[in-house]
C-alpha positions, 0 to 999 in steps of 0.5 A: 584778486588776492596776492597770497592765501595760505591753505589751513589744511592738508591733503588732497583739499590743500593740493586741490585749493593751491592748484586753483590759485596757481592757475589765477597767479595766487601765491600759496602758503602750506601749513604742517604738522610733524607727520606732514613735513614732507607731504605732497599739499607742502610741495604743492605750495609756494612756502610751508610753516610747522604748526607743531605736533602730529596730534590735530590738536597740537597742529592744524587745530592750533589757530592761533598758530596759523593765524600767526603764520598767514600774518608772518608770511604777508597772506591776506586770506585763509582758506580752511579747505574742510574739516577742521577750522572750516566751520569753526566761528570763531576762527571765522571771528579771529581772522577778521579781527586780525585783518584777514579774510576767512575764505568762507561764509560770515562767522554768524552763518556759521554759527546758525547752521553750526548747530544740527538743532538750531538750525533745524528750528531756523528752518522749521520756521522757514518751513522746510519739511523736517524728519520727526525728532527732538531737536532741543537742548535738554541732553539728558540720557533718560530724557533723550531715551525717552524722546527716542521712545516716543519717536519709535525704533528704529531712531538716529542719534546724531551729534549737533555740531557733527558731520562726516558720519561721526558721531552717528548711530543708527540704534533699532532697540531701546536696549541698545540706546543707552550705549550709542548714545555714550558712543555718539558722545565720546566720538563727538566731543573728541571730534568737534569739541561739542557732545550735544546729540539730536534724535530723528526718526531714521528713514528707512529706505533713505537717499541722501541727496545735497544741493551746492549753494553759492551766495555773495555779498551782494545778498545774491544766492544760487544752487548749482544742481544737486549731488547724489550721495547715498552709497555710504558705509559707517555714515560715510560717503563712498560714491557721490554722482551728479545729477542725482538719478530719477529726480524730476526738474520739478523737484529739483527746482523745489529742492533747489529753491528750498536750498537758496532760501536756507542759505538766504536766512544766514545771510549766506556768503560762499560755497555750502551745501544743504543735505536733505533726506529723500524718500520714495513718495506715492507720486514715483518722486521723491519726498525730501527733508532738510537734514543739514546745511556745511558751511563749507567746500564739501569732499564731492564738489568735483562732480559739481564742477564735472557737470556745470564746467566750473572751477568752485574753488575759483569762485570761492576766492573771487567771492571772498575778494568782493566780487559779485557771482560770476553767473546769475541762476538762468545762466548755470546749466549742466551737461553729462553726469560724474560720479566720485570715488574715494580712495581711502586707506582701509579694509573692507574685508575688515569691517573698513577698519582704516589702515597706515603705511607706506604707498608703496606703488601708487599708479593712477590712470590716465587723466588731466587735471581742469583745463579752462577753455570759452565755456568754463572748465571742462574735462577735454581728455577723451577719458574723461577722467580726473584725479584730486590726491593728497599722496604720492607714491612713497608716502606714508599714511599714518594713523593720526588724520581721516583715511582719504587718499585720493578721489577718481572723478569721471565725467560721460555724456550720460550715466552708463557711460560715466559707469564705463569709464568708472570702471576702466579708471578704476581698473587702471588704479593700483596701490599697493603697500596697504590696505585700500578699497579701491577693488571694492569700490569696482564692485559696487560700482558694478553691482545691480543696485548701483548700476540701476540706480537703485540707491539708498544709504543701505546699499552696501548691506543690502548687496552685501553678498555681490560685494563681500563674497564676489570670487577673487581673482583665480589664484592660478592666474595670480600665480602665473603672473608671479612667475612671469614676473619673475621670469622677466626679472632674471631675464634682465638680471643675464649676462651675455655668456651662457652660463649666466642664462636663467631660462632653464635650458639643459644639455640633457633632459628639462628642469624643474623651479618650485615657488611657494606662495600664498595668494590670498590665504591660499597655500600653493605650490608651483612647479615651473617645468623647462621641457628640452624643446623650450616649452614651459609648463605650469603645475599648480596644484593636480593642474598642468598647462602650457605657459607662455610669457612675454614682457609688454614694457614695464610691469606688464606681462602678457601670459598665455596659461592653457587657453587663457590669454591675460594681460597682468601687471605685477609690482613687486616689494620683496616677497610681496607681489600685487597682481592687476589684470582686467579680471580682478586684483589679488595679493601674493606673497613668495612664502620660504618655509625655512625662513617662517618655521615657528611662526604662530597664529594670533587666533584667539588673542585680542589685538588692535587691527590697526594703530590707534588710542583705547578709549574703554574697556568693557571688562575687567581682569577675573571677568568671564566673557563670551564669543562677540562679546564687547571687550574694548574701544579704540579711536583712529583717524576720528572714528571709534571701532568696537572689538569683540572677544574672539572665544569664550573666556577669562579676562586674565590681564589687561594689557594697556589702559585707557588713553595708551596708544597701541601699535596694529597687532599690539595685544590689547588684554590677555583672554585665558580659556573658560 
């Protein structure tokens, strides 16, 4: 086994690849840029070396610079986790050359899988069943056009050399294939360096469904099940289960066999995943197709290794050191079903737009990291519940890489219970001090098609009213934990004489407190009544109730409001209360009229949602333009996000150019009324 590797990535893969070699006594190397210098993958590791700049490109795409690192520091291997370098050949080709081992598949399988069409040609040839579409190199916008003419609307473009949902578009008019496709090649060549885009038939009731693959240098190959991966949004994974639901052990074993023969073409070596596209067939199975193959650890592995007790990141290094697979195909089995979520940084409400700063508070549930018993690995806690994060409580999360947090794996004997426990480790999740999906992951795991595994990659819109419109936390809970909260917070803060007591109690007659908050956009004002007997009452708006509240330990609080009984846990950053209970989860803030006197609304001005670069205008000062309409592109952590003009109005002033970084809230051009 390797003495020393170092990790060509960040985040949660670095943290997740060095806890495996720590495991197998492999010493660890971290690399990073300026924004990463104290970033949890660089405490995780054994050593640490800066690459440069914030910017990919200035740091962890700089190869050269990490080729170096791992020979100054005596590593023998490179694990390049995913994204970035992982599918990049010709790092493949570096390593070798300067006597390193690229923990990954041969550079030539990279480079034939690499490409979306030519690796559709190889597997035409192979004959694995194919969507209908042009794959070819001619690239011409009218010629694509007209090839998405005759496929029919509604079409994908996807980029060649992409994955991870960018460069993608799903286009349903030829009115509209003109500006998706300049869009798809923008957001590729600034992700992969390659603008080459292909054009399929888009499925229109898709499941998207990936084998996991392992070959060695042996010539030996075998698919460790298959993952579920439909619930996406933008093209990208949400929720990923394994095994998939509703697939029969005949199509499995199809699917399977098609996947080891894809990687047998290549002379596969390594840990890849080939992605199909299903679709419902007459026979109540499934009809697949080959979308592509990754040549590399995929984001959802953990379910795989839920499922089969196995650790992949293991067999990843075994196999780069020459050793054969550790087990033949009769040998693998699987047991129970997982699903992953992925924590991400990002607004739902807000069209998903990823969101920066600080982890405020970053409380997980109850969970263990892989134990290795006779049988492999398996999760031994009865919670069944894991965690593979990139960020501690404290960090920041900043605009210039992708919006992961963290991913919560849960395994169960069987789905439902594998829901169950989704559901409680969810619950137990609490973030605060950004934007996060971590309640509206809650609510597509509960929702009726997810529940039934009614799955296919529109899920999302199709429940869109369970998940978007669902009703909030009651405000008037909220705020009562507020006040328990702070009522608590005094209590600690007393002294032991009487006159430094903060319960309210008068000689003669009660006492009234009045809060303003804002829970969720909602005004309201809360009279706390100290009544002489010692009873307390809430009034929240025309509403009054008996309250009662008693600390639990920590930030939770037991609360007796009317006749509800809830238990609540609040944290709390200056004005800014986050409110947790079993019900839901709300955001409030203590609002001092005096202090925000004079503060304006922003509606109506065009400004950036979140930290980001301007790619495009769509307009021009003296323009007249309309309510929706496209005024202008931003790009941030990898993704470009359309604005659009929030009246009617005259373009007065642009207020950046093309290429500026704009700061969130930042004023992108001046709109003057019609």
């Amino acid at each position: 086994m390797f003495k020393k590797i170092l990790i060509a990535n960040r985040g949660e893969i670095a943290c997740r690849v060095a806890a495996t070699a720590r495991r197998l006594g492999v010493r660890t190397v971290a690399v990073y840029s300026d924004t990463d210098a104290h970033a949890r993958h660089v405490r995780a590791c054994d050593e640490a070396v800066h690459l440069g700049g914030s910017v990919p490109r200035d740091s962890y795409l700089q190869w050269q610079r990490i080729i170096e690192a791992a020979l100054a520091t005596g590593a023998q291997a490179i694990h390049p986790g995913y994204g970035f370098l992982s599918e990049n050949e010709d790092f493949a080709l570096a390593c070798a050359a300067a006597g390193l081992v690229f923990i990954g598949p041969p550079a030539a399988a990279i480079a034939a899988m690499g490409s979306k069409s030519a690796a559709k040609a190889l597997m035409d040839q192979a004959g694995v069943p194919l969507v209908p579409g042009y794959h070819g190199d001619n690239n011409d916008p009218a010629f694509l056009a007209a090839q998405a003419d005759a496929i029919g609307y509604p079409v994908l473009i996807k980029a060649s050399a992409g994955g991870g949902g960018k460069g993608m578009r799903r286009v349903d008019h030829a009115t509209d294939f003109a500006a998706a496709l300049a869009s798809c090649q923008r957001e590729s060549k600034a992700s992969f360096g390659n603008d080459h885009v292909l054009i399929e038939r888009y499925v229109t009731r898709p499941r998207h469904i990936e084998i996991q693959v392992f070959g060695d240098s042996f010539g030996r190959c075998v698919y460790l099940f298959e993952r579920d991966c439909s619930v996406q949004r933008r093209h990208q994974k949400v929720l990923e289960e394994a095994p998939a639901p509703g697939m029969s052990e005949q199509r499995r074993a199809e699917m399977g066999a098609a996947a080891v023969s894809a990687a047998q073409a290549v002379g596969y070596v390594g840990a890849g995943t080939v992605e199909f596209i299903a679709e419902e067939s007459g026979d109540g199975d499934l009809r697949f197709y080959f979308m592509e193959m990754n040549t590399r650890l995929q984001v959802e592995h953990p379910v795989t290794e839920a499922i089969t007790g196995l650790d992949l990141v293991e067999w990843q290094l075994r196999v780069a050191d020459g050793e054969p697979l550790p087990l033949a195909q009769e040998q693998l089995t699987r047991h129970g079903h997982a699903i992953e979520a992925r924590i991400c940084a990002e607004n739902p409400e807000g069209g998903f737009l990823p969101a920066t700063g600080t982890l405020q508070v970053a409380r997980w549930p109850a969970h263990v990291a892989f134990q290795r018993n006779a049988d492999g690995v398996r999760f031994h806690d009865p919670a069944a519940v894991r965690i593979d994060r990139g960020f501690d409580e404290g960090d920041t999360i900043s605009p210039w890489y992708d919006s992961m947090i963290a991913k919560l794996i849960v395994w169960g004997e069987d789905r439902a219970q594998a829901l169950a426990r989704l559901d409680a480790a969810l619950r137990d999740t609490h973030l605060m001090g950004l934007h996060n999906n971590v309640a509206f992951l809650r609510r597509v795991a509960a929702s009726h098609a997810f529940a039934t595994a009614d799955l296919d990659t529109a899920l999302i819109e199709r429940e869109h009213t369970a998940l978007f419109e669902a009703p909030p936390l009651a405000a008037e809970v909220a705020a009562a934990a507020v006040v328990a909260h702070r009522l608590a917070t005094e209590a600690r803060m007393e002294g032991a004489d009487p006159w430094s007591r903060r319960d309210g109690w008068r000689l003669h007659g009660g006492a009234q407190r009045r809060l303003s908050l804002e829970v969720q956009g909602r005004d309201l004002t809360v009279l706390m009544e100290r009544l002489h007997d010692g009873a307390t009452v809430l009034q929240i708006g025309d509403q009054r109730w008996p309250f009662t509240a008693r600390v639990l330990g920590g930030a939770r609080h037991d609360l007796q409001l009317g006749e509800q009984r809830i238990t609540a846990t609040v944290y709390a950053q200056g004005e800014r209360h986050a409110v947790f209970t079993d019900a839901g989860s709300a955001l409030v803030n203590e609002f001092d009229p005096i202090a925000h006197a004079g503060e304006g609304a922003t509606e109506g001005r065009l400004t950036a949602p979140m930290p980001g670069k301007v790619v495009s205008f769509f307009a021009q000062p003296g323009d007249r333009v309309q309510r929706g309409q496209a005024l202008a592109v931003m790009e941030a952590m990898k993704m470009e996000h359309t604005l659009h003009a929030p009246h009617d109005g005259v373009v007065a002033e642009l207020l950046y150019a093309v290429g500026d970084q704009v700061l969130e809230g930042g004023e992108l051009l001046r709109l003057a009324p019609s």
